[in-house]
C-alpha positions as CSV (number, residue, x, y, z in Angstrom):
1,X,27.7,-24.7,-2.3
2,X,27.5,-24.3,1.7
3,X,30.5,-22.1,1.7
4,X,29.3,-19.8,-0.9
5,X,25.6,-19.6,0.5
6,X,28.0,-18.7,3.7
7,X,29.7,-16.2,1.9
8,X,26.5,-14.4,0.4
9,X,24.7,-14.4,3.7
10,X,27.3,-12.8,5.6
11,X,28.2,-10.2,2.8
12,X,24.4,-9.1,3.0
13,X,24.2,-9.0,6.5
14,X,27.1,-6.6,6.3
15,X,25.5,-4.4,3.8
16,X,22.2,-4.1,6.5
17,X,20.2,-6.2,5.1
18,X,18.2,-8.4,8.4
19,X,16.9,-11.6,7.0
20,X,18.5,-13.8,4.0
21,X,17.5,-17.1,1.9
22,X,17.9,-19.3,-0.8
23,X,15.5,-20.7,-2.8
24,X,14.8,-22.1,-6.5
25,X,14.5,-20.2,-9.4
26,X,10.8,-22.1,-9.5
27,X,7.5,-21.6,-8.2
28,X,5.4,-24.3,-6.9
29,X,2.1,-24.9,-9.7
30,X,-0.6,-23.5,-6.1
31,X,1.1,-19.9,-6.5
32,X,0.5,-19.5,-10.1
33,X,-3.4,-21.5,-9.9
34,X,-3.9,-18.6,-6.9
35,X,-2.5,-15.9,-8.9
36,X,-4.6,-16.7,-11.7
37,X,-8.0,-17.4,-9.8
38,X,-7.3,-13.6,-8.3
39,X,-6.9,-12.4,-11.8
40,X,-10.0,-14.1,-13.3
41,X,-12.4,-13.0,-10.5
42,X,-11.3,-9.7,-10.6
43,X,-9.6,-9.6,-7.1
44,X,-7.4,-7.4,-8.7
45,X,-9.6,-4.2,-9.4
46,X,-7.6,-1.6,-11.6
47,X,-4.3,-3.1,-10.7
48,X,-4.0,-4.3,-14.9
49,X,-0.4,-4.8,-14.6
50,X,-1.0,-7.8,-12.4
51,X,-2.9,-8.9,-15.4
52,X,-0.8,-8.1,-18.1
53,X,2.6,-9.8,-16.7
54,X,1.0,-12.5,-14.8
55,X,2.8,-15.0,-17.1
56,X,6.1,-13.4,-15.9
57,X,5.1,-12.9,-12.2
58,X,4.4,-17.2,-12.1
59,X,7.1,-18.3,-13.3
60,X,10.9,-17.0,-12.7
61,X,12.1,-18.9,-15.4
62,X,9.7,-16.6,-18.1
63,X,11.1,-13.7,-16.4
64,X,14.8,-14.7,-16.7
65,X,15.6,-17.9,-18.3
66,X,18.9,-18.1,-17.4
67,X,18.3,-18.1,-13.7
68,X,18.8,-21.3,-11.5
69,X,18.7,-19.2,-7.8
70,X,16.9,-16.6,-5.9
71,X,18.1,-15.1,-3.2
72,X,16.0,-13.2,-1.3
73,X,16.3,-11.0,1.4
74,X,14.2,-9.0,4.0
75,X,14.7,-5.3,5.4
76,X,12.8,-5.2,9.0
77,X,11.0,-2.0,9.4
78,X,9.3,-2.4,12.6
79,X,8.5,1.1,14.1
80,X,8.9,2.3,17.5
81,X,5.1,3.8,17.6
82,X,2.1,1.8,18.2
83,X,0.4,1.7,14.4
84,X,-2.8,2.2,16.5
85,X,-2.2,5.7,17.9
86,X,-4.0,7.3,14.9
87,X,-7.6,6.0,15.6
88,X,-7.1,8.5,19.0
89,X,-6.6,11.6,16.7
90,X,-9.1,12.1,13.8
91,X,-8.1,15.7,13.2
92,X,-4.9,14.1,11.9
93,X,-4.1,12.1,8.9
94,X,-2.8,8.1,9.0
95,X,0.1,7.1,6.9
96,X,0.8,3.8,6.4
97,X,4.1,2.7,8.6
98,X,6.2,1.9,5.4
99,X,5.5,5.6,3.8
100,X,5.9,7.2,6.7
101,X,9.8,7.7,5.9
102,X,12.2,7.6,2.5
103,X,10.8,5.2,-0.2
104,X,11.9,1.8,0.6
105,X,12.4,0.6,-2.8
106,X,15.4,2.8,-3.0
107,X,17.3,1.6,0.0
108,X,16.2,-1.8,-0.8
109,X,18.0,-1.8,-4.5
110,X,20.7,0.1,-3.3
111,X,21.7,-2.7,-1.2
112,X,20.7,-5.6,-4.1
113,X,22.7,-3.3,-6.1
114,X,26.0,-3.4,-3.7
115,X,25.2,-7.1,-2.8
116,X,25.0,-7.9,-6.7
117,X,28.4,-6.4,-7.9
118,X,29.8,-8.2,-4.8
119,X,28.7,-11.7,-6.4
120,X,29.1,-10.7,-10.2
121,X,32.9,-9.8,-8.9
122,X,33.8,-13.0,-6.3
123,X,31.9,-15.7,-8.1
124,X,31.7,-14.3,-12.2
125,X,27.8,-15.3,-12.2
126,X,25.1,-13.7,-13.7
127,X,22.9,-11.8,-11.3
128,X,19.5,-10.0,-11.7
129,X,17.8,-7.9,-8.5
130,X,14.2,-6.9,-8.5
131,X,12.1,-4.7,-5.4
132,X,8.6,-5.1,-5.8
133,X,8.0,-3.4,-8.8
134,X,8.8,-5.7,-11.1
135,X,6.5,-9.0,-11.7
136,X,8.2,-10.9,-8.4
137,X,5.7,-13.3,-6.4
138,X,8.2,-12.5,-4.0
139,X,6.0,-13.4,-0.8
140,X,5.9,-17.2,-2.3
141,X,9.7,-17.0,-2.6
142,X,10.3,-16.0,0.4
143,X,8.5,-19.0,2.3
144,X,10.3,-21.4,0.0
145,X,13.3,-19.3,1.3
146,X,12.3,-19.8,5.1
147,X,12.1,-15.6,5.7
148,X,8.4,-16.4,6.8
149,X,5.2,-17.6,5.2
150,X,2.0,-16.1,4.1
151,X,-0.4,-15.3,6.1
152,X,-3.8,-15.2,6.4
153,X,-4.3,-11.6,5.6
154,X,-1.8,-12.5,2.2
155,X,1.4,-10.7,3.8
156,X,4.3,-12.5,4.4
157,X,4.6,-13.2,8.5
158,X,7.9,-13.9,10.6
159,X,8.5,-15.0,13.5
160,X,11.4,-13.1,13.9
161,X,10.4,-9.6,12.6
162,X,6.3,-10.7,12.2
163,X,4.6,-8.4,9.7
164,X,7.5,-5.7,8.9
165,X,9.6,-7.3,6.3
166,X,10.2,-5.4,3.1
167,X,11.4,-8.0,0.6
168,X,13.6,-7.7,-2.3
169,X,15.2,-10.6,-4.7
170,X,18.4,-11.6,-6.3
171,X,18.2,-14.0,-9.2
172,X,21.3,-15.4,-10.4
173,X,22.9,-17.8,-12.4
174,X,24.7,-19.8,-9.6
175,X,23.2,-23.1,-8.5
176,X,23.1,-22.2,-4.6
177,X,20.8,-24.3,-3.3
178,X,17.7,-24.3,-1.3
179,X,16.9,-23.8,2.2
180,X,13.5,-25.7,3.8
181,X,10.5,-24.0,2.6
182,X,8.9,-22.2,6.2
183,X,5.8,-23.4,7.3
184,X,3.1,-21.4,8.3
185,X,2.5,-20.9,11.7
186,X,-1.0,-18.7,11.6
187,X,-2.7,-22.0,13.3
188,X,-6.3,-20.9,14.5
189,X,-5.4,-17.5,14.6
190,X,-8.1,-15.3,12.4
191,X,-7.1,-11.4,14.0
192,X,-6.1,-10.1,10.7
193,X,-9.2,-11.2,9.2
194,X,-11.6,-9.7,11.8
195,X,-9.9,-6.2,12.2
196,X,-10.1,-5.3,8.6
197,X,-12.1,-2.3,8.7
198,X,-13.5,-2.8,5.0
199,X,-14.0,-6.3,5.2
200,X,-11.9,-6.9,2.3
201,X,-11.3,-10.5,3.2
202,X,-13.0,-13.1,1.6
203,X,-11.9,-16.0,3.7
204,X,-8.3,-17.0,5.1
205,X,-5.7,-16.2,2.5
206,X,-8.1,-14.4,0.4
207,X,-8.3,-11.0,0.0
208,X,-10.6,-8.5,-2.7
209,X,-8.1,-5.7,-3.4
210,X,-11.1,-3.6,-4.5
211,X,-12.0,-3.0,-0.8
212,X,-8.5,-3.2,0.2
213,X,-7.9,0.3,1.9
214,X,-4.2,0.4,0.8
215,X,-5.7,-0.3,-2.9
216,X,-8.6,1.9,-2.4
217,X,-6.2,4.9,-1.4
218,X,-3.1,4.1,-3.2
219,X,-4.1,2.3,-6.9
220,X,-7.8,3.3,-7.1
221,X,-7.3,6.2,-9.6
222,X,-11.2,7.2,-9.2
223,X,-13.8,8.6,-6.8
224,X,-13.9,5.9,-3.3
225,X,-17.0,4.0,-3.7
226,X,-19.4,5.7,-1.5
227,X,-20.7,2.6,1.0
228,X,-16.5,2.3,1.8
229,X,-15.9,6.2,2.5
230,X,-17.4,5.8,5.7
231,X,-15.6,2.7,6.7
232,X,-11.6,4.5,6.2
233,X,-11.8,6.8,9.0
234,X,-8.6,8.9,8.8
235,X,-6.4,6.2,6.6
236,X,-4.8,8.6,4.0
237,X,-2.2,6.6,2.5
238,X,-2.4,2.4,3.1
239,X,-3.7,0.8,5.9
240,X,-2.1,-1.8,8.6
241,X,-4.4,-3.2,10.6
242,X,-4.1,-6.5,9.4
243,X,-0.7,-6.2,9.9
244,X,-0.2,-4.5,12.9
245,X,-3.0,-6.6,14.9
246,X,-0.6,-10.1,14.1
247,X,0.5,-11.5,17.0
248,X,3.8,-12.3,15.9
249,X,5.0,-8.6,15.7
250,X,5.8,-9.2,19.6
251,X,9.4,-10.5,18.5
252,X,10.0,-7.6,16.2
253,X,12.3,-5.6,16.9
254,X,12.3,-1.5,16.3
255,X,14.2,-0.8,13.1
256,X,17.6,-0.2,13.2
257,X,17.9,1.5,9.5
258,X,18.5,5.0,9.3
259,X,16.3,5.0,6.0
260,X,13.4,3.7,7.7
261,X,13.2,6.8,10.9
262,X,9.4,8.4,10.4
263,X,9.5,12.0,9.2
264,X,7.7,13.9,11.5
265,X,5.7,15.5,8.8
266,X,4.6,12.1,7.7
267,X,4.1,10.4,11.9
268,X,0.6,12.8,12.4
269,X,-0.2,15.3,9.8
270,X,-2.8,17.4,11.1
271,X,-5.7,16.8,7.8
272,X,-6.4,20.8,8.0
273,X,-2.4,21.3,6.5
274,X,-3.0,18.8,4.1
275,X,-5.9,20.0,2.7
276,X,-4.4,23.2,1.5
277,X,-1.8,21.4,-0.4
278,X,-1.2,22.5,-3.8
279,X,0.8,20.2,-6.7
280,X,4.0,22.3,-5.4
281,X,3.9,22.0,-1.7
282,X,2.8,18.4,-2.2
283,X,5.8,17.1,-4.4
284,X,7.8,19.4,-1.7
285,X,6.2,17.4,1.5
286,X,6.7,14.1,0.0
287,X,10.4,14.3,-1.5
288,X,11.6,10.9,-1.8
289,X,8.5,9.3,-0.4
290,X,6.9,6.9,-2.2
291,X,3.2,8.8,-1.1
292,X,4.9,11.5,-4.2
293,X,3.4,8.9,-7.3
294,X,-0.3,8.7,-6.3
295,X,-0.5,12.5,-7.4
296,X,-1.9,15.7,-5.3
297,X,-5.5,14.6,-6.9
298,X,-5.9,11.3,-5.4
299,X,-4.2,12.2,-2.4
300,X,-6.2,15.1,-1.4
301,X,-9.5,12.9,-2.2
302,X,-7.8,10.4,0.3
303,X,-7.5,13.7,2.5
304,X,-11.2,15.1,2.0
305,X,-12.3,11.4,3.1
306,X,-10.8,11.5,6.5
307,X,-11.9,15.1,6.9
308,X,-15.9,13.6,6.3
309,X,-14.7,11.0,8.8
310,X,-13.4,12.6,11.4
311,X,-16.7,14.5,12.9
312,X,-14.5,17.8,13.6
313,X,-17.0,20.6,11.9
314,X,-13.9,23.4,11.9
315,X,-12.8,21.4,9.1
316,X,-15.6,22.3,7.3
317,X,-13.9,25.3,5.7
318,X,-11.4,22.7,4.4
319,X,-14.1,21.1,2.2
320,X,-15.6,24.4,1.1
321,X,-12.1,25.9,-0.3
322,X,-11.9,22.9,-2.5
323,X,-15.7,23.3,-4.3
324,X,-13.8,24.8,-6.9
325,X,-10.7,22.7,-7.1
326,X,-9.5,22.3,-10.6
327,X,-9.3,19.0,-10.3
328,X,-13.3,16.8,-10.9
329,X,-11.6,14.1,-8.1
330,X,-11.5,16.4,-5.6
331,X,-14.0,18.6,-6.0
332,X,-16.3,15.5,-6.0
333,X,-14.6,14.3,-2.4
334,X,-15.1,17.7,-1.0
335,X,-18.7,17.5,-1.8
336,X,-19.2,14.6,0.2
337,X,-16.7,15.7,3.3
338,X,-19.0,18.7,3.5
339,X,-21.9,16.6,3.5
340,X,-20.6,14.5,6.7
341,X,-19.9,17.9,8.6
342,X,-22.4,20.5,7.8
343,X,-26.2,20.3,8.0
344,X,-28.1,20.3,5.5
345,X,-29.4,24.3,4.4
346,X,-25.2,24.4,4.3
347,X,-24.9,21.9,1.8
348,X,-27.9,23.6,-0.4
349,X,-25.9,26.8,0.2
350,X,-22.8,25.7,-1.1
351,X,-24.9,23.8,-4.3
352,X,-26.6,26.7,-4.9
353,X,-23.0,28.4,-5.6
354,X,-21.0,25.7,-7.3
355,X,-23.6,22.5,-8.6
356,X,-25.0,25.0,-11.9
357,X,-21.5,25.4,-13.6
358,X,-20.7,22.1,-12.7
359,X,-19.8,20.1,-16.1
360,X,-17.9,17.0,-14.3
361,X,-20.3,13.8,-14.5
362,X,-18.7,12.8,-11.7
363,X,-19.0,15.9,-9.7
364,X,-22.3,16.5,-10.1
365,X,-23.4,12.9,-9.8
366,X,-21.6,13.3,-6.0
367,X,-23.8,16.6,-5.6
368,X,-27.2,14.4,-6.7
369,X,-26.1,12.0,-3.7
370,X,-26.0,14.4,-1.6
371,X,-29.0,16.5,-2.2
372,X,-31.3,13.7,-3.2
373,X,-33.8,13.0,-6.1
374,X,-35.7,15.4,-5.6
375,X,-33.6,18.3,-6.3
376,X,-31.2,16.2,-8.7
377,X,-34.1,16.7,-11.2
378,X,-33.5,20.1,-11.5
379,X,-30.2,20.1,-12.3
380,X,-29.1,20.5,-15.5
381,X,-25.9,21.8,-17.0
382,X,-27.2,24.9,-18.3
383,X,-28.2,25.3,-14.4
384,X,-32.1,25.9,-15.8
């Protein structure tokens, strides 16, 4: 059993992989009583499928029966930047660190892929390899693995690459083993939970995705709710202050992976470029990044947010050319950017052009916040 567990941790390590464990194809009975106590209070928000395959996502053995090992494995992606830099440039647009270069969940299964064959071939086992997207508690598995443990802020923490592990999993037929479940090492430590800009934590190890920034900007399929808008300053796409504040990223190391070098499109994108994105240039811009599924729609409301934020009034025009967007989502964020950069006879202006032929609830319920009671009265869709 040592030799092989030998064998398959050098053979990943050879195919890049930086971090490698073996753990049982279990769960302990805490990580399904958590999952499920997020799932009945609603922690979850519109994130359904969390819901729907939580049976699956508890137990490994639902998910594939056959399985008697995981294996699971880490990809540091430390960057070289400070994560911080953004809050120094609101006329620019921050992208989480992980989208910030080629979708990780294709260089993470190409390598479960190669490491997969390699076993299926030397040991004739059955072997199974899941990325995030399929119903993994994969930040439980790791700890029992020893990559790390969980940490306050619900992210898995190392102490030898702190918060910028992407995980991935190989389930497999072969009994290999387990190695010492990590402990956690967050001690009195609380700077995750006080830097979250939202206040999306509840308490330690307890977050509320609904007023998660990465949720609000990357699952959220509707308008922002309006008391948050304020509180996402020029976050376009994920946020990683929780992440990037932990104390533990001092022993990360840049990344070494070729896959994971930012874009320089994606490091600083000035919001005024952005905004003029249409479907086209957007699936252009984000070609192979995983930004490209959340849509033009929600990303430019992401977009027209940090334009309100960002107190530059030359981005007014910005809003104002998307008034007529074809798209209720964000016509109804341009509204309120406009709102947060113009005074007010500019925003009765711009009403007095678009709010009549309005016939999105949404839209016009974002021009009746904006205008007040008082004139919301008169509004009506025949514009009498």
């Amino acid at each position: 059993m040592t030799a092989r567990r030998d064998e398959i941790k050098a053979e990943a390590l050879k195919l890049g992989f930086d971090a490698v464990g073996f753990a049982p194809a279990t769960l302990a009975e805490t990580a399904r009583q958590d999952l499920a106590q997020f799932i009945e209070e609603g922690r979850h928000g519109e994130m359904q499928w969390l819901e729907d395959k939580a049976e699956r996502r508890g137990d490994p053995k639902v998910l594939w029966p056959e399985a008697c090992s995981v294996i699971v494995l880490g990809l540091n992606y430390a960057p070289a930047n400070d994560p911080f830099d953004f809050k120094e440039r609101p006329e620019t647009g921050n992208i989480s660190v992980y989208a910030r270069h080629r979708d990780y969940h294709d260089t993470v299964k190409k390598k479960l892929k190669a490491l997969g064959r390699w076993m299926a071939e030397r040991y004739d086992c059955g072997i199974k390899v899941f990325v995030d997207t399929a119903p993994v508690m994969e930040k439980p598995l790791a700890q029992q693995a020893r990559l790390g443990w969980q940490g306050k802020h619900t992210n898995l923490v190392s102490r030898d690459f702190g918060s910028w592990l992407f995980l991935g999993e190989v389930y497999t037929t072969l009994d290999l083993g387990a190695d010492e479940p990590e402990a956690d090492h967050c001690g009195s430590c609380h700077r995750c939970l006080d830097i979250c800009p939202t206040q999306a934590f509840t308490g330690p190890y307890r977050i509320d995705a609904r007023r998660c920034i990465s949720y609000l900007t990357i699952e959220h399929k509707g308008p922002i709710p309006r008391d948050l808008r304020p509180l996402m300053g020029n976050r376009i796409y994920g946020c990683d202050d929780c992440l990037a504040i932990c104390p533990w990223n001092k022993y990360a190391q840049v990344s070494a992976q070729s896959d994971f070098q930012p874009r320089g499109a994606l490091t600083a994108p000035r919001l005024r470029e952005l905004a003029a994105l249409d479907d086209e240039t957007f699936r252009a811009l984000f070609t192979a990044s995983p930004i490209k599924r959340i849509g033009r729609d929600r990303f430019l409301r992401n977009v027209l947010t940090a334009i309100g934020n960002s107190g530059h009034r030359d981005l007014a025009d910005c809003a104002i050319n998307l008034l007529e967007d074809p798209s209720p989502l964000v016509r109804g964020a341009a509204i309120w950017a406009l709102s947060r950069l113009v005074e007010r006879p500019g925003i009765e202006q711009e009403a007095a052009r678009f709010r009549a032929a309005e016939r999105d609830e949404s839209v016009r319920a974002e021009w009746g916040a904006v205008l007040g009671p008082d004139q919301e009265r008169g509004f009506s869709l025949s514009g009498s």
